[in-house]
LUMSEFI-558356 format. One line per field, with one value per atom (N, C-alpha, C): residue number from 1; residue in three letters; chain; atom name; x, y, z. Coordinates in steps of 0.2 Angstrom, whole numbers, padded with zeros to 4 digits. Layout:
N
k NUM/... .
r ALA/... .
c A/... .
a CA/... .
X X/... .
Y Y/... .
Z Z/... .
This chain:
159
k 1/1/1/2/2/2/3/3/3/4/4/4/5/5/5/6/6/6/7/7/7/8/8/8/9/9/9/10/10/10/11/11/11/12/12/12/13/13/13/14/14/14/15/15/15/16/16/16/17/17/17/18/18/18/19/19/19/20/20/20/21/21/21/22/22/22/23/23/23/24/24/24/25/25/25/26/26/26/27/27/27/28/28/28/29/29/29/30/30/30/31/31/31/32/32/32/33/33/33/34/34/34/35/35/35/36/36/36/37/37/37/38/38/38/39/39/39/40/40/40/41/41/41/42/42/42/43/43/43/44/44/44/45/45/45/46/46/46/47/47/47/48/48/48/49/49/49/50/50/50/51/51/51/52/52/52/53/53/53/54/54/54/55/55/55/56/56/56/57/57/57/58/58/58/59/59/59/60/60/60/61/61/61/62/62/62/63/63/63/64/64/64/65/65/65/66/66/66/67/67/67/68/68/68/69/69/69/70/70/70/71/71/71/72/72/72/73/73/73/74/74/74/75/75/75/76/76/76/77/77/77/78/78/78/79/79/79/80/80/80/81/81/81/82/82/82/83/83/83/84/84/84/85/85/85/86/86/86/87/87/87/88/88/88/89/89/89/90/90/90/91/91/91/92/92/92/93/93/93/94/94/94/95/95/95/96/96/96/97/97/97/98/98/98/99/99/99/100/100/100/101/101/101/102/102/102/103/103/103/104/104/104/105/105/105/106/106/106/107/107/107/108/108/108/109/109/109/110/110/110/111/111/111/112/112/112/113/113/113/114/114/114/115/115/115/116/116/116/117/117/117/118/118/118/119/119/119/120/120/120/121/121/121/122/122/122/123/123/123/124/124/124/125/125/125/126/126/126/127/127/127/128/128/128/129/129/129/130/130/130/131/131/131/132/132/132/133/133/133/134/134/134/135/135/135/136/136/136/137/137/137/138/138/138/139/139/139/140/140/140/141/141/141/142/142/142/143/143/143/144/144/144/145/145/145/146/146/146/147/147/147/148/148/148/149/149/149/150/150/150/151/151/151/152/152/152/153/153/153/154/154/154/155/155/155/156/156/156/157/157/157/158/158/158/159/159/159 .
r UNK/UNK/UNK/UNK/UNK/UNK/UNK/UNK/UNK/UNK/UNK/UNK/UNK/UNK/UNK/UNK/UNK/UNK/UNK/UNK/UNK/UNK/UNK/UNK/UNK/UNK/UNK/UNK/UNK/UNK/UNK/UNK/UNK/UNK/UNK/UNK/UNK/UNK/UNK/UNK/UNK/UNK/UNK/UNK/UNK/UNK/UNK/UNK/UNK/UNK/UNK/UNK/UNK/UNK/UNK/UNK/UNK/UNK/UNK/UNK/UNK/UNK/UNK/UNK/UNK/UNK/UNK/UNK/UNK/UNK/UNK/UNK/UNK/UNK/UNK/UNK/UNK/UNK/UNK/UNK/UNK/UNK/UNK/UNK/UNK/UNK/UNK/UNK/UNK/UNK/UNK/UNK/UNK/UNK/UNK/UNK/UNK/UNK/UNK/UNK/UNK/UNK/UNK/UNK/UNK/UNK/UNK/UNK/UNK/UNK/UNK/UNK/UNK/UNK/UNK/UNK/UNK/UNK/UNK/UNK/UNK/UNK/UNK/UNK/UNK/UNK/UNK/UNK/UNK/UNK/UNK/UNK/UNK/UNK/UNK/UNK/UNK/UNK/UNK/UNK/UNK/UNK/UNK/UNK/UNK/UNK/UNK/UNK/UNK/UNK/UNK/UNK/UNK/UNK/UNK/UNK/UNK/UNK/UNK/UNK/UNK/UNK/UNK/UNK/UNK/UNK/UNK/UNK/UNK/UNK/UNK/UNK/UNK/UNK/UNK/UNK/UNK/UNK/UNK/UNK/UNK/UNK/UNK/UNK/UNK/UNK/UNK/UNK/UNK/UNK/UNK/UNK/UNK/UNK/UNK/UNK/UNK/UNK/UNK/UNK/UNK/UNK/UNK/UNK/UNK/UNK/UNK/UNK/UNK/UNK/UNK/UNK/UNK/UNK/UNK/UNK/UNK/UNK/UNK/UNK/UNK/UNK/UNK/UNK/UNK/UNK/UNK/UNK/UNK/UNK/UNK/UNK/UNK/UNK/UNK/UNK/UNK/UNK/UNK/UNK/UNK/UNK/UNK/UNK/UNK/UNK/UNK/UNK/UNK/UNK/UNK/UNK/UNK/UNK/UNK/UNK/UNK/UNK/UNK/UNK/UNK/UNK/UNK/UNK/UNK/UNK/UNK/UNK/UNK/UNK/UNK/UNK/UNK/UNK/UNK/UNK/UNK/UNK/UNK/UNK/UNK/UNK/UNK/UNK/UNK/UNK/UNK/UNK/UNK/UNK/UNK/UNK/UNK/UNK/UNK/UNK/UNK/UNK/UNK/UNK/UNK/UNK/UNK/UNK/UNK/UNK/UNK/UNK/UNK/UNK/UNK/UNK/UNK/UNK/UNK/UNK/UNK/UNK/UNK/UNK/UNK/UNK/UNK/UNK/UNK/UNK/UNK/UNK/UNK/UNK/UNK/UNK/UNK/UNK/UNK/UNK/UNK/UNK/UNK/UNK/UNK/UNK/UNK/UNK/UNK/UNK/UNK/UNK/UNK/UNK/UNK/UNK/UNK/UNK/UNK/UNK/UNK/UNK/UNK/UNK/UNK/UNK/UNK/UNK/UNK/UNK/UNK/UNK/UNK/UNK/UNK/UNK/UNK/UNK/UNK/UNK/UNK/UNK/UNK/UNK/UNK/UNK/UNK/UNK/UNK/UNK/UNK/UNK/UNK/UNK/UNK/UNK/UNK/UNK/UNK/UNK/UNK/UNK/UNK/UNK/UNK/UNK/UNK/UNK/UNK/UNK/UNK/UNK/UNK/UNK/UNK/UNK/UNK/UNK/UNK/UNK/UNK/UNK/UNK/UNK/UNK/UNK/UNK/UNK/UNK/UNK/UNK/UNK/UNK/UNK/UNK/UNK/UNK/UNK/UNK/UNK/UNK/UNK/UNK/UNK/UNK/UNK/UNK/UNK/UNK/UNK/UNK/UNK/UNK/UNK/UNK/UNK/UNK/UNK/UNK/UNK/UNK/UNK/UNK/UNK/UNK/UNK/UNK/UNK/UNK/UNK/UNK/UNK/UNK/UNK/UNK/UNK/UNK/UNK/UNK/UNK/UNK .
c A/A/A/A/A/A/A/A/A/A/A/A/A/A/A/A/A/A/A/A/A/A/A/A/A/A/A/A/A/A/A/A/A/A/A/A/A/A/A/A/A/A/A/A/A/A/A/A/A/A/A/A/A/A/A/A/A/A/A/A/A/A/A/A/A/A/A/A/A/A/A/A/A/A/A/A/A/A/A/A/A/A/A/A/A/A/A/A/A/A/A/A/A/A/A/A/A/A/A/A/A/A/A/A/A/A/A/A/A/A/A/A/A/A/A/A/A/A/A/A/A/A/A/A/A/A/A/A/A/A/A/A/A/A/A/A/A/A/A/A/A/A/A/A/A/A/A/A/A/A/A/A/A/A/A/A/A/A/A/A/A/A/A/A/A/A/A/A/A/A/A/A/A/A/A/A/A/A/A/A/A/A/A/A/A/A/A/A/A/A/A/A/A/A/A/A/A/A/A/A/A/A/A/A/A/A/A/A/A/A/A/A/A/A/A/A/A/A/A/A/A/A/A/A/A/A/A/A/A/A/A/A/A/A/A/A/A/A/A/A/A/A/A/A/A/A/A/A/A/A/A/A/A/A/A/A/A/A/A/A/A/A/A/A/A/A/A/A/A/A/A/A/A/A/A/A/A/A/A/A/A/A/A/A/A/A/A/A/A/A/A/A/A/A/A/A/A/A/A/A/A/A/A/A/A/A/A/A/A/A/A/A/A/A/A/A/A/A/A/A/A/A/A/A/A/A/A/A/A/A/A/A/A/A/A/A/A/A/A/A/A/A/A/A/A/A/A/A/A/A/A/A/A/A/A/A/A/A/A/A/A/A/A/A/A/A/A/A/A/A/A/A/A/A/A/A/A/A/A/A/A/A/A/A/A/A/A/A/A/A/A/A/A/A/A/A/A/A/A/A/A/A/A/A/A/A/A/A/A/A/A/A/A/A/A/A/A/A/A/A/A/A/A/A/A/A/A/A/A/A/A/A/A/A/A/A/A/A/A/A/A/A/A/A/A/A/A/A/A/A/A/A/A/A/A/A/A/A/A/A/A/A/A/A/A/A/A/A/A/A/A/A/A/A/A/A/A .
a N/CA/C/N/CA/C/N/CA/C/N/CA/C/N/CA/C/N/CA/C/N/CA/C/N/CA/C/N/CA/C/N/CA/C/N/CA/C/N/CA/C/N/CA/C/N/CA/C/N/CA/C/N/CA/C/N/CA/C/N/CA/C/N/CA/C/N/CA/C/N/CA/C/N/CA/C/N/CA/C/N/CA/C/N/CA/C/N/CA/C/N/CA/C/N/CA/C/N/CA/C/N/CA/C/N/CA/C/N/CA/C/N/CA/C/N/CA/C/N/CA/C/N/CA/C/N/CA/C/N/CA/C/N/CA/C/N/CA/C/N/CA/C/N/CA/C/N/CA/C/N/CA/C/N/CA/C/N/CA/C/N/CA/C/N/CA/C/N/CA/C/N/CA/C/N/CA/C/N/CA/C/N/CA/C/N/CA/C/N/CA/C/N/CA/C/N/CA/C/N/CA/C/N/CA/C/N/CA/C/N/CA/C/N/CA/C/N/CA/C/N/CA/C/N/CA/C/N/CA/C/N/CA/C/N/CA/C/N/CA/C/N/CA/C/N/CA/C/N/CA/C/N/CA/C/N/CA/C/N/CA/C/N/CA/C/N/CA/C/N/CA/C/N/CA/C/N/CA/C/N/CA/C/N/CA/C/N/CA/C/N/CA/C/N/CA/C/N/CA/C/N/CA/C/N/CA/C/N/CA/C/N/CA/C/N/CA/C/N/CA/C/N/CA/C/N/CA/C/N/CA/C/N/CA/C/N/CA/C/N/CA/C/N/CA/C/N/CA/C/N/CA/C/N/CA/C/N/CA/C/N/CA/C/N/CA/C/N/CA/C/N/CA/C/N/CA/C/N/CA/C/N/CA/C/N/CA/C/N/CA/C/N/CA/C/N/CA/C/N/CA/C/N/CA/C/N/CA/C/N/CA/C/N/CA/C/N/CA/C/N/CA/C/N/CA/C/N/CA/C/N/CA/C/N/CA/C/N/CA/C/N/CA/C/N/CA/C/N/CA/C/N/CA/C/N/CA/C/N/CA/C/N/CA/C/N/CA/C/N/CA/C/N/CA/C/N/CA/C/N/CA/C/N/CA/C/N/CA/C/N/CA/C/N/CA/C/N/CA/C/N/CA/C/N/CA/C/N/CA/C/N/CA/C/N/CA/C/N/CA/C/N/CA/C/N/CA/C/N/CA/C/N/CA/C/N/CA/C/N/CA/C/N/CA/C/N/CA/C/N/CA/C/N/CA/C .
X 0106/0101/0103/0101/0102/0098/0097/0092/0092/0085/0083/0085/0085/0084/0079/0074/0070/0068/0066/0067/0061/0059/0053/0050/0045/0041/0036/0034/0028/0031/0028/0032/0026/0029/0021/0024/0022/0025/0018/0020/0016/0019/0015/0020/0012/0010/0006/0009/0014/0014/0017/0020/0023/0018/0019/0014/0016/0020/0020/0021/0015/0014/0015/0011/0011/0017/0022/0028/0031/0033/0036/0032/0025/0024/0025/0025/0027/0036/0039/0045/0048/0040/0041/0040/0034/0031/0036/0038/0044/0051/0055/0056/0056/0052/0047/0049/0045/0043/0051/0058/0062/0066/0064/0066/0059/0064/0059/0056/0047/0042/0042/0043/0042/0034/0030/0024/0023/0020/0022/0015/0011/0006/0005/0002/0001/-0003/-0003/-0007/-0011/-0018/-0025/-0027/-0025/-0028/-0027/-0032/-0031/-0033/-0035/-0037/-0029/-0023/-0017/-0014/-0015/-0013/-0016/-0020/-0022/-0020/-0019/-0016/-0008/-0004/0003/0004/-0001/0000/0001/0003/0004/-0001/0002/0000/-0006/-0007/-0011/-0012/-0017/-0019/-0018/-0015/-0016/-0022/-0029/-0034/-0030/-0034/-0033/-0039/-0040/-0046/-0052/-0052/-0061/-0060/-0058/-0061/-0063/-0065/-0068/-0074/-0076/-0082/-0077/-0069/-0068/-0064/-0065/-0064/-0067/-0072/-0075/-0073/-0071/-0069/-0063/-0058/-0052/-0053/-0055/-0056/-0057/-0062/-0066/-0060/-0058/-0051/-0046/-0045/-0041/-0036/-0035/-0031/-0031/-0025/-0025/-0026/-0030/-0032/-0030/-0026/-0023/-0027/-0032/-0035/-0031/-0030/-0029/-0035/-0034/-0037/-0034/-0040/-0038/-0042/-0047/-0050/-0053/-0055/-0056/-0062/-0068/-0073/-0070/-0066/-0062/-0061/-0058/-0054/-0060/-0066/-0070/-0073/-0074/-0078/-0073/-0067/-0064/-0060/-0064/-0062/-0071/-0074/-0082/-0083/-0081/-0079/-0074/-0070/-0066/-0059/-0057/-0048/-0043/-0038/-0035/-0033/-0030/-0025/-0028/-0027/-0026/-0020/-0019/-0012/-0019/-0015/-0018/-0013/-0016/-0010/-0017/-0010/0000/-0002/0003/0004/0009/0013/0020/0017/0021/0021/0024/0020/0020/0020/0023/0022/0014/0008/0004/0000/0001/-0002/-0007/-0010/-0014/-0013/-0016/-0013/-0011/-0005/-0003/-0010/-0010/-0014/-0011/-0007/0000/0000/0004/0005/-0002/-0005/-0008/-0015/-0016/-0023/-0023/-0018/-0016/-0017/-0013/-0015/-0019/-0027/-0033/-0036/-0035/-0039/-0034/-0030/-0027/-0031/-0033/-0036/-0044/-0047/-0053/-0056/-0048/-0053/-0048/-0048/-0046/-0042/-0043/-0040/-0033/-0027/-0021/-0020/-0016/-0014/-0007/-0006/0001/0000/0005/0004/0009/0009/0011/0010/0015/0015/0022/0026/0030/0036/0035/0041/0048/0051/0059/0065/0064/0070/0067/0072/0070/0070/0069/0066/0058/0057/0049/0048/0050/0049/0046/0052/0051/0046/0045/0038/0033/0033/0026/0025/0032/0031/0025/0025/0021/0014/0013/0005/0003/0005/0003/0001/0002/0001/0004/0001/0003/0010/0012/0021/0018/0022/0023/0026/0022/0026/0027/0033/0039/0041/0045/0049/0055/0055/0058/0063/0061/0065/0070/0066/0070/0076/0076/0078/0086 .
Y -0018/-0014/-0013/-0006/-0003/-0005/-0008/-0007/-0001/0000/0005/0002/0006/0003/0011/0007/0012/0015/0017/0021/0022/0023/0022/0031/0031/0035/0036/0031/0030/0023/0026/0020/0021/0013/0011/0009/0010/0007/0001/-0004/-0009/-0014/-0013/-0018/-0021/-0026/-0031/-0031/-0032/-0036/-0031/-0025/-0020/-0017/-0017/-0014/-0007/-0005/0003/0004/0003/0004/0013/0016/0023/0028/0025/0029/0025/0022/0019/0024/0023/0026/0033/0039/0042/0044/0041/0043/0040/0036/0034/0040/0044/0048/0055/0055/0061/0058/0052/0050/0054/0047/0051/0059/0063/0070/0073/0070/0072/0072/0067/0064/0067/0071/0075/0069/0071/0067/0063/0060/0052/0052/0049/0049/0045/0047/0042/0040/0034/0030/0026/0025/0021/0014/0008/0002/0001/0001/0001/0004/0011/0015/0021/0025/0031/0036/0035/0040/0042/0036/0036/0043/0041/0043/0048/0053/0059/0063/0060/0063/0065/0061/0061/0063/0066/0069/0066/0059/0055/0057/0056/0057/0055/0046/0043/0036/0033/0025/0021/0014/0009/0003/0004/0000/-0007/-0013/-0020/-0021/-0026/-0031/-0031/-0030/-0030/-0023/-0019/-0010/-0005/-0007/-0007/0002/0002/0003/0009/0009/0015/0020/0019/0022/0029/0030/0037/0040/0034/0039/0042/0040/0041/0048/0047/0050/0057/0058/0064/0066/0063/0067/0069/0071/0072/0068/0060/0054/0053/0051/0046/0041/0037/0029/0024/0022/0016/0010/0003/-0004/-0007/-0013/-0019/-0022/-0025/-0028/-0034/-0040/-0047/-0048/-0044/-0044/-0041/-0040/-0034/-0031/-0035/-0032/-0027/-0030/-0026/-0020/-0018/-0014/-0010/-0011/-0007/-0003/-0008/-0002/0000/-0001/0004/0010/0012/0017/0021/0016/0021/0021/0020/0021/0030/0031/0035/0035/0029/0027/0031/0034/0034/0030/0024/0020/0013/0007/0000/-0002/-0009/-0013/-0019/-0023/-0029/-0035/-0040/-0046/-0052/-0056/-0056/-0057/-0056/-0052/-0060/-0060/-0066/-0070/-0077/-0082/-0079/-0078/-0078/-0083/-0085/-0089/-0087/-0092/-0093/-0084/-0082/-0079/-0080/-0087/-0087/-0088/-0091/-0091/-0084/-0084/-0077/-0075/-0067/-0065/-0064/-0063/-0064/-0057/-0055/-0048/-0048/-0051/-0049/-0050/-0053/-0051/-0041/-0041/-0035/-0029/-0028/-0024/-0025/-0033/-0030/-0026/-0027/-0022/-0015/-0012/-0006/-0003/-0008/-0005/-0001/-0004/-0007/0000/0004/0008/0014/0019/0024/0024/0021/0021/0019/0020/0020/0013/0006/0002/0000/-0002/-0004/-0012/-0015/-0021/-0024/-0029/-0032/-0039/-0041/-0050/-0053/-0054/-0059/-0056/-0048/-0041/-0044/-0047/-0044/-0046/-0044/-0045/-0039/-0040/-0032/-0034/-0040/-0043/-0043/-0043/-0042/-0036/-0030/-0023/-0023/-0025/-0024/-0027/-0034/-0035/-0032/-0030/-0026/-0019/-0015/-0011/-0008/-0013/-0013/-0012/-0015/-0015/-0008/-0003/0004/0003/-0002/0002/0006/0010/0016/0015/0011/0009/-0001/-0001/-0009/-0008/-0014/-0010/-0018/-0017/-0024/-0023/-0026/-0024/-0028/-0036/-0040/-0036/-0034/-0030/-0023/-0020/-0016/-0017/-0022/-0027/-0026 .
Z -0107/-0103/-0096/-0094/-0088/-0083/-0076/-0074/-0069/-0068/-0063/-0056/-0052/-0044/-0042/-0038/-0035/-0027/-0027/-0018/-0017/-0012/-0010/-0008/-0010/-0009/-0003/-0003/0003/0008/0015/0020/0025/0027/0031/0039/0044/0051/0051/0051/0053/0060/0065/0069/0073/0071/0077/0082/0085/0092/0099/0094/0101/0103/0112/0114/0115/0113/0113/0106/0100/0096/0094/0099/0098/0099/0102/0102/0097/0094/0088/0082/0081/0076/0075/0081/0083/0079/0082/0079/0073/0069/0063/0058/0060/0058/0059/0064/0064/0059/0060/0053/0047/0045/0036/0036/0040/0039/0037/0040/0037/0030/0026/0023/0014/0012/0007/0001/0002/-0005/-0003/0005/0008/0011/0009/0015/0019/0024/0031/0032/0031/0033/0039/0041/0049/0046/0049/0047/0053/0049/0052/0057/0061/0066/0063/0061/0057/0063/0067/0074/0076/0077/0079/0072/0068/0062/0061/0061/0059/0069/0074/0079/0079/0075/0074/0067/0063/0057/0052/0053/0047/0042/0033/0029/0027/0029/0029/0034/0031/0035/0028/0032/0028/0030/0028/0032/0025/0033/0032/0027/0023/0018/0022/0030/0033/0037/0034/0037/0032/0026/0022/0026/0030/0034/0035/0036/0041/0034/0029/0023/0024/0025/0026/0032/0038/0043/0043/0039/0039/0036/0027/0023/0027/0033/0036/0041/0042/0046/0042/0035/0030/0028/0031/0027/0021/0018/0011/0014/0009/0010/0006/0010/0005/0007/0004/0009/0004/0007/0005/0001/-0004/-0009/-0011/-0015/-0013/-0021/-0023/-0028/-0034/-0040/-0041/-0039/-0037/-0033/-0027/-0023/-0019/-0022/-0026/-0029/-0031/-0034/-0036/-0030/-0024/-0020/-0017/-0015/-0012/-0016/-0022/-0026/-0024/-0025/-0026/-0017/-0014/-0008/-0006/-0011/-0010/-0007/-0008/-0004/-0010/-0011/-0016/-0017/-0016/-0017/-0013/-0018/-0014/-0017/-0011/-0012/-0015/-0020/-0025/-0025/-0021/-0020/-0019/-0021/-0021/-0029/-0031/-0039/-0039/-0036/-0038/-0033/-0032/-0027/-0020/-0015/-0007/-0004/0002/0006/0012/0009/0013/0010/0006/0003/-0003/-0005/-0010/-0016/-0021/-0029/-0030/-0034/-0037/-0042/-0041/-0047/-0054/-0053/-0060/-0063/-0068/-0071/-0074/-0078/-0083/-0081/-0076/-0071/-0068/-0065/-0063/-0070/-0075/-0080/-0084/-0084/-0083/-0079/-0073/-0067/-0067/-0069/-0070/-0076/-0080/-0086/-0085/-0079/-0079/-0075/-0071/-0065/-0064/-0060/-0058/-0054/-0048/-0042/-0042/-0039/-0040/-0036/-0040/-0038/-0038/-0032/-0031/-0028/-0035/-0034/-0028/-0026/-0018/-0019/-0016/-0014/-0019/-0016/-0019/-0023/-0022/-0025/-0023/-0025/-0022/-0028/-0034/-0039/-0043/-0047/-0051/-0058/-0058/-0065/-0063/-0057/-0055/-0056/-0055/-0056/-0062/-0067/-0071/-0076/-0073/-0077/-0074/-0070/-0068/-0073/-0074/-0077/-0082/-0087/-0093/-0088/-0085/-0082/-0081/-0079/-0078/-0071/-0068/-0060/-0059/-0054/-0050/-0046/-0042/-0041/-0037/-0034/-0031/-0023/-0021/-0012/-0011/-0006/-0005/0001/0005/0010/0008/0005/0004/-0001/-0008/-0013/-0010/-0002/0000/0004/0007/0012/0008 .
């Protein structure tokens, strides 16, 4: 059996601690924009992110609240999700996209929700999920495969 290796499509600039976050994102988003069918999302300031053109925001598990905001300035909205309730209102909310974790074992991440928790809740709704938490082998990919999420996001398996 062959396996795949995969590339990323969507990329995220997350950095808590620099304080010139805005120049970094900045020519993260000038980046991206080179690089054909890549979308460049900013983590939790969509005011930063709809002025630098980024594709979208990625809101954190309690900004739930700024889903419309983003939405009104023409962002994709990916939130962070922890649970299926989550998952349901940030669809009937109008996010495209949540991340659903940790899917595998993380450090200081919480019990795994496991594969098969995951392709219940793919089955259950519309909203495009991409599973997260504990991604870095590609015997992981692949078990996710079966579940129909919409892709998986890692930094570890890019790494």
């Amino acid at each position: 059996m062959q396996l795949r290796k995969y590339r990323p499509d969507f990329a995220l600039y997350r950095d808590k601690e620099s304080k010139e976050y805005a120049f970094h994102a900045q020519n993260f988003v000038q980046m991206c924009s080179s690089i054909p069918n890549m979308k460049a999302f900013l983590h939790r300031d969509y005011e930063l992110a709809h002025s630098l053109n980024a594709v979208g925001v990625h809101l954190t598990s309690t900004q739930f609240d700024d889903i419309p905001k983003a939405k009104a300035l023409g962002l994709e909205v990916i939130i962070s999700t922890h649970t299926a309730d989550e998952v349901f209102i940030a669809e009937a909310m109008g996010a495209e996209y949540v991340t659903y974790s940790p899917i595998f074992e993380t450090p200081n991440k919480g019990v795994p929700k496991g594969v098969e928790d995951l392709k219940d809740l793919v089955r259950k709704t519309e909203i495009k999920i991409f599973a997260l938490g504990g991604i870095v082998t590609q015997e992981q990919v692949e078990a996710i495969a079966p579940s129909n999420a919409y892709g998986f996001a890692s930094i570890r398996y890019f790494l």
